[in-house]
Legacy VTK file of the C-alpha trace (Angstrom):
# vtk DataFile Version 3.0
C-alpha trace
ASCII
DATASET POLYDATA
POINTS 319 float
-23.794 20.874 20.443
-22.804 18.037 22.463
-19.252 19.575 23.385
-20.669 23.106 24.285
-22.946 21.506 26.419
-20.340 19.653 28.442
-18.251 23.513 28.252
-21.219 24.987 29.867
-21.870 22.364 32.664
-17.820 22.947 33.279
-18.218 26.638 33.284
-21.461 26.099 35.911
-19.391 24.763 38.269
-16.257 27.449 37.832
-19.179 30.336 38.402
-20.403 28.504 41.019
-17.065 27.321 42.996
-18.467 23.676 43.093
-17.937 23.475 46.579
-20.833 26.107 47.514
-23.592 24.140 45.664
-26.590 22.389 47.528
-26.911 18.888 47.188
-29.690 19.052 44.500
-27.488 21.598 42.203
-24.450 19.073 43.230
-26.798 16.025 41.458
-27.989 18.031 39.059
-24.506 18.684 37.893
-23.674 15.280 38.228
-26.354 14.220 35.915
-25.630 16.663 33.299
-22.176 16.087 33.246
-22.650 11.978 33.358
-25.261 12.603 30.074
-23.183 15.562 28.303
-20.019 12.414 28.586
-22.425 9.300 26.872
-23.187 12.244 24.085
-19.828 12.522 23.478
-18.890 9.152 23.834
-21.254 8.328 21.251
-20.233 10.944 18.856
-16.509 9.493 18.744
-18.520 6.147 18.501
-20.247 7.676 15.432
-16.627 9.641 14.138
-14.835 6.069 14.299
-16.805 3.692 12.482
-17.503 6.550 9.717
-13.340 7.199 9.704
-13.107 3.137 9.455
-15.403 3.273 6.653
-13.820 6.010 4.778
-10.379 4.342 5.037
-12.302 0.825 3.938
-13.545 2.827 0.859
-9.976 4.207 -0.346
-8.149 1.188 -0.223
-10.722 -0.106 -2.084
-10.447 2.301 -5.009
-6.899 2.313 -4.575
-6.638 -1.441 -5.314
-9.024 -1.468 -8.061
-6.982 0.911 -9.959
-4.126 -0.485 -9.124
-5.389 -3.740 -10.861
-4.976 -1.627 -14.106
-1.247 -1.359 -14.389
-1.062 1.869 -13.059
2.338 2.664 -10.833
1.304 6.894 -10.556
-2.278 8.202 -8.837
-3.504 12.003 -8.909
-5.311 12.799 -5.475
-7.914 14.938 -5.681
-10.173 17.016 -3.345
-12.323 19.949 -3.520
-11.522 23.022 -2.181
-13.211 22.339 1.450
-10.521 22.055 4.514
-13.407 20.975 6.129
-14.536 18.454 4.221
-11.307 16.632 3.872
-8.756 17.944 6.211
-4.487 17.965 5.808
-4.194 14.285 8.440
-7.282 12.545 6.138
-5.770 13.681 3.048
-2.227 12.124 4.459
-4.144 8.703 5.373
-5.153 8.808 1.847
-1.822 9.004 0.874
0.088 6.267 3.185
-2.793 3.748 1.419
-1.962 5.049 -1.853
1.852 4.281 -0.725
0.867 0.572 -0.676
-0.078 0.375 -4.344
1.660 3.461 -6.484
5.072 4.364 -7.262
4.704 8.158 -7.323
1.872 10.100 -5.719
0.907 13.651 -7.067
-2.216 15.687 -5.053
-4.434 18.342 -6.800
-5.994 19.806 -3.498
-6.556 23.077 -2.054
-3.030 25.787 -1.170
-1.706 24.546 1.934
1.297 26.295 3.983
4.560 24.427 3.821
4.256 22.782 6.927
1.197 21.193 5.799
2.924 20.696 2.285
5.653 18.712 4.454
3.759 16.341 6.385
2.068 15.335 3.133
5.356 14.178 1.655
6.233 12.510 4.465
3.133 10.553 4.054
3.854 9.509 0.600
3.338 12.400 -1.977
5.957 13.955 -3.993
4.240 16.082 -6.098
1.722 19.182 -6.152
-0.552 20.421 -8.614
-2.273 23.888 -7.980
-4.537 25.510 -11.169
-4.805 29.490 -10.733
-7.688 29.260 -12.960
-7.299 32.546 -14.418
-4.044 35.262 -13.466
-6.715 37.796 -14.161
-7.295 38.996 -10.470
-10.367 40.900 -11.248
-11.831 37.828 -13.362
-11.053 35.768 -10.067
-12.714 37.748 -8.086
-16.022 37.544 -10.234
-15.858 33.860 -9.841
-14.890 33.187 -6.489
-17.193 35.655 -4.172
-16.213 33.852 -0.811
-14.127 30.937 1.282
-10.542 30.688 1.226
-10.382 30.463 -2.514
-10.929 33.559 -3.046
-7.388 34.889 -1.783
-6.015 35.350 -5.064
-2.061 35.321 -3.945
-2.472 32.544 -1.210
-3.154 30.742 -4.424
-0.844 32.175 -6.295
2.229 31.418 -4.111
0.940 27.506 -3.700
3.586 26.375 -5.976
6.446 28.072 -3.657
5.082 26.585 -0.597
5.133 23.226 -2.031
8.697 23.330 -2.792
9.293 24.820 0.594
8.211 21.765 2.084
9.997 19.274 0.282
7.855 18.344 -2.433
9.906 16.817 -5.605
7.559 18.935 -7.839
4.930 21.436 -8.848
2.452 21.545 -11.742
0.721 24.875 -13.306
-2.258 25.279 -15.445
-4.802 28.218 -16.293
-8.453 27.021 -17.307
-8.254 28.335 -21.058
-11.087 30.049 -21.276
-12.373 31.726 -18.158
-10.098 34.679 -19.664
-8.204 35.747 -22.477
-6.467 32.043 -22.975
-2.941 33.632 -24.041
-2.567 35.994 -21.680
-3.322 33.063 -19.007
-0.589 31.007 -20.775
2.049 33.485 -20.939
1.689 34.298 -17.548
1.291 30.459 -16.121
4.372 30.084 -17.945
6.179 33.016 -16.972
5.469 31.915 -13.277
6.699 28.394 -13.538
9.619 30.060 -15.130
10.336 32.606 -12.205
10.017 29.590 -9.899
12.730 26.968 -11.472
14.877 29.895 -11.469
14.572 30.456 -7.827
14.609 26.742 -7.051
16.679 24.940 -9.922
15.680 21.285 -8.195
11.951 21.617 -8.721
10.401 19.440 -11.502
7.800 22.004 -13.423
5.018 20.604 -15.401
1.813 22.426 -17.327
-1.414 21.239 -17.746
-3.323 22.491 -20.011
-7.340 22.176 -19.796
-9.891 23.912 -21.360
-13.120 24.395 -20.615
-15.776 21.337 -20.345
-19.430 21.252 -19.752
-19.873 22.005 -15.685
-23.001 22.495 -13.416
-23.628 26.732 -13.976
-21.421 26.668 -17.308
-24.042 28.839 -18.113
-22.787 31.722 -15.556
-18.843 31.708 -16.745
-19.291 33.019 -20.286
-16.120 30.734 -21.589
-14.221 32.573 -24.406
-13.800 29.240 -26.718
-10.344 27.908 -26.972
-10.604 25.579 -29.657
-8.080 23.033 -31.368
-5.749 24.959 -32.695
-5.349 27.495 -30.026
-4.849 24.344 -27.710
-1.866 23.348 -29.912
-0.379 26.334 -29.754
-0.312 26.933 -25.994
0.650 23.375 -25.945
3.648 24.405 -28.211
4.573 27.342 -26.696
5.158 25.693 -23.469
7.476 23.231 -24.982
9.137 25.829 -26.631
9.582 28.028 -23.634
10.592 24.968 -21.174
12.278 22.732 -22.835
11.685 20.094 -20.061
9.225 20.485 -18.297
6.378 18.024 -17.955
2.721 18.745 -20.269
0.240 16.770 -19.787
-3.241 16.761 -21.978
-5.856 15.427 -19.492
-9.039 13.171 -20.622
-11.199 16.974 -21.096
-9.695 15.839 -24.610
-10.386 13.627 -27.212
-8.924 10.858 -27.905
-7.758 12.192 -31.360
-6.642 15.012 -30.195
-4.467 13.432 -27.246
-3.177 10.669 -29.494
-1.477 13.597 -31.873
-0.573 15.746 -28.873
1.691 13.010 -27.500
3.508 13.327 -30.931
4.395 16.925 -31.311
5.149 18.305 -27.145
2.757 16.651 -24.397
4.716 13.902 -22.277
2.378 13.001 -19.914
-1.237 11.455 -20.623
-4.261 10.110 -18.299
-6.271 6.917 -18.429
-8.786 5.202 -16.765
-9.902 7.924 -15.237
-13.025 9.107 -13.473
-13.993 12.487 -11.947
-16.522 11.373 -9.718
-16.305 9.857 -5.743
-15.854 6.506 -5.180
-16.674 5.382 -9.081
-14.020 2.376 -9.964
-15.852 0.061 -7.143
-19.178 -0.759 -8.240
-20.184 -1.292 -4.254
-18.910 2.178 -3.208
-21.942 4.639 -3.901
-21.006 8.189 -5.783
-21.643 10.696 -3.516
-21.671 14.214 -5.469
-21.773 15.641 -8.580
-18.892 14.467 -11.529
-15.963 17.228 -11.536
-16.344 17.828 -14.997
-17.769 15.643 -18.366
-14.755 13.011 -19.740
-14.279 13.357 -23.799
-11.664 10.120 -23.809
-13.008 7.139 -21.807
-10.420 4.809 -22.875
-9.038 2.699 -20.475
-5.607 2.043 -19.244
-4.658 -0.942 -21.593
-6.067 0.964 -24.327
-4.045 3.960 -23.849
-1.117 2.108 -23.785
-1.852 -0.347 -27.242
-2.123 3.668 -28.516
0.806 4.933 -27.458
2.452 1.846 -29.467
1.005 2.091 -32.361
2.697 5.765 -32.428
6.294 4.343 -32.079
6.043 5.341 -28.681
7.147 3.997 -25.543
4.800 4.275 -22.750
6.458 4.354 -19.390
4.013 3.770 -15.825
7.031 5.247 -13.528
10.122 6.908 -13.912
10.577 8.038 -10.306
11.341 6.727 -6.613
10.029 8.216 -4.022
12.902 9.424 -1.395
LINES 1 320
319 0 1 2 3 4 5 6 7 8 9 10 11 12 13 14 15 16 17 18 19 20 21 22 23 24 25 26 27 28 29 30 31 32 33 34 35 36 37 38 39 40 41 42 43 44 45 46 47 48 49 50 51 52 53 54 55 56 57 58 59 60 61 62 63 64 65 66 67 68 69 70 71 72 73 74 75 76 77 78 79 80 81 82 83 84 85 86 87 88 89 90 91 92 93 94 95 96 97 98 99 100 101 102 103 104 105 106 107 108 109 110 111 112 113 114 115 116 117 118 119 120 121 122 123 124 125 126 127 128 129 130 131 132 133 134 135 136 137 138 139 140 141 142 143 144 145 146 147 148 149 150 151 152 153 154 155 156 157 158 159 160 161 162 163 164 165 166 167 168 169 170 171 172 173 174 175 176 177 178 179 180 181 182 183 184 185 186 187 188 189 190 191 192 193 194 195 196 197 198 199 200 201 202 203 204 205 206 207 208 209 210 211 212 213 214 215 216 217 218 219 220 221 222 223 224 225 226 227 228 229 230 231 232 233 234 235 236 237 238 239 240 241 242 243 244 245 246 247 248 249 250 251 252 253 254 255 256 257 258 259 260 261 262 263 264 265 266 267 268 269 270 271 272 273 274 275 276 277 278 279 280 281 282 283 284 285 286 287 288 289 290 291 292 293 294 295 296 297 298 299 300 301 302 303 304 305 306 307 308 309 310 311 312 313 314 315 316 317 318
C-alpha cells in the first residue's frame, strides 16, 4: 500500500506537469510525497530487522545440528516462492556452508538459472518428489499455484543438472496411486536422465504415506512392508548405484534391516517442523508429516555398528 501510494503521488505530478500546480497543490504534493517516503522508510526498517532475525534463527539451527556430528543437511521449504524466495533460500545455504560438508535442498522446481545460483551458494544437490506420475491423480490433488504444472515438475530434475548441480534425487509418495506403477516410472525417469547426462549422481527415496493434516481427503492405497521392500529392491536392482535412502516415515526396525539388503543412505536427528532443534526459536506451522524413528544421531550410528556396518557422515567435497 505504502509503495502504490508513493506511485500515485509520482503519477499526480506527471498528469499534472508539476510545473503548472498552485502553490497549495505544490505543498500538498510535498507533504504526501515527504509521508508516502517515512512509510517506506519504515517498511525497509521493519523488512531488515525481520531479515536479521531470520538469518539469527538459521545459524542457530544450523549450529545446533551441527553439534550432532552431522557433516550433510537437507534444506527444506514448502512450495511458496513467496514465502521463501531463490536469494533467502541461497542465504540459507552460504550459513549452512559454514557448518556442513555437502548441502542437498528439497524445495520447489526452479529454472536452471535459479538452480545455478543455488550451487554457487553452497548446494550440490536437488531433490524434487513428483508425488504421483499419474497426471490425472495430480491434478485431483493439486487444484491451483504453481504446483500444479505437472511437467514443470516433471522436468525439475533436468534443470538441476542444467545448472550445475552434482546431483538429483527422485521419489513417488507410495500410495497416492497405484505404488508400482509410480516406481517403475520414477525409475524409468531417473534412468532416461543418467543416460542423457552420464555425470549426474541419481538417488531414490522412497516414502510412503504418513499421517498428514486432511489424510482423510487422499484415500492412500496402503503400501505396506513388504511392498516397501520390494520397490526398495527393485531400485537396486535396476540402478545398480544409485543412492536409496529410507527416511525417518520408517521405523526403526524397518530402517535398521533396509540398510542391510539395498538402502545406502539413512536420516537422523531429524525434525519436520520450523525452527524445532533450538528450544528458544518458536515453531511456527504445522509438522510436515508424523516421525516413526526418533532416534538421534549418535544412536543411529551405535546401529549402524552393531550391523557390521560402517557409517560414513561425508563422502563428498563440494567444488
Amino acid at each position: 500500500m505504502k509503495i502504490w501510494k508513493i506511485a500515485g503521488v509520482l503519477s499526480l505530478c506527471t498528469l499534472a506537469g508539476c510545473g503548472n500546480l498552485s502553490a497549495e497543490d505544490e505543498q500538498q504534493l510535498k507533504d504526501g510525497l515527504q509521508e508516502a517516503s517515512q512509510q517506506l522508510g519504515g517498511v525497509m526498517e521493519e523488512a531488515g530487522a525481520a531479515w536479521d532475525k531470520a538469518q539469527a534463527e538459521i545459524e542457530a539451527e544450523m549450529a545446533e545440528i551441527a553439534k550432532s556430528g552431522l557433516q550433510e543437511i537437507l534444506i527444506l521449504t514448502g512450495e511458496s516462492r513467496k514465502m521463501s524466495d531463490v536469494e533467502y533460500i541461497g542465504e540459507a545455504c552460504k550459513i549452512a556452508r559454514k557448518y556442513f560438508k555437502v548441502i542437498g535442498l528439497e524445495v520447489y522446481p526452479m529454472n536452471s538459472e535459479e538452480y545455478a545460483y543455488l550451487h554457487e551458494c553452497g548446494a550440490d544437490y536437488v531433490t524434487v518428489f513428483q508425488e504421483t506420475y499419474n497426471s490425472d491423480k495430480y491434478e485431483t490433488l493439486h487444484l491451483a499455484g504453481h504446483k500444479r504444472i505437472f511437467p514443470y515438475r516433471v522436468n525439475a530434475q533436468e534443470r538441476a543438472v542444467k545448472g550445475g548441480m552434482r546431483g538429483v534425487g527422485f521419489g513417488a509418495l507410495l500410495g497416492l496411486d497405484d505404488f508400482r506403477k509410480d516406481a517403475f516410472a520414477t525409475g524409468y525417469h531417473a534412468y532416461l536422465l543418467q543416460r542423457k547426462y552420464p555425470h549426474a549422481e541419481i538417488a531414490f527415496s522412497c516414502p510412503r504415506l504418513r499421517p498428514i493434516i486432511n489424510n482423510d481427503r487422499i484415500n492412500p492405497m496402503d503400501v505396506h512392508e513388504p511392498q516397501l521392500l520390494q520397490v526398495v529392491c527393485a531400485y537396486r536392482l535396476f540402478m545398480p548405484f544409485a543412492s536409496i535412502t529410507v527416511s525417518t516415515r520408517e521405523c526403526a526396525r524397518v530402517r535398521d534391516n533396509l540398510v542391510n539388503i539395498a538402502a545406502t543412505k539413512i536420516s537422523a536427528g531429524v525434525s519436520t517442523g520450523i525452527g524445532s532443534h533450538v528450544d528458544d526459536i518458536e515453531d511456527k506451522g504445522d509438522d510436515q508429516f508424523e516421525i516413526s524413528d526418533e532416534r538421534s544421531v549418535d544412536e543411529v550410528y551405535d546401529a549402524l555398528l552393531k550391523n557390521n556396518l560402517q557409517p560414513v557422515m561425508s563422502d563428498y567435497i563440494y567444488v
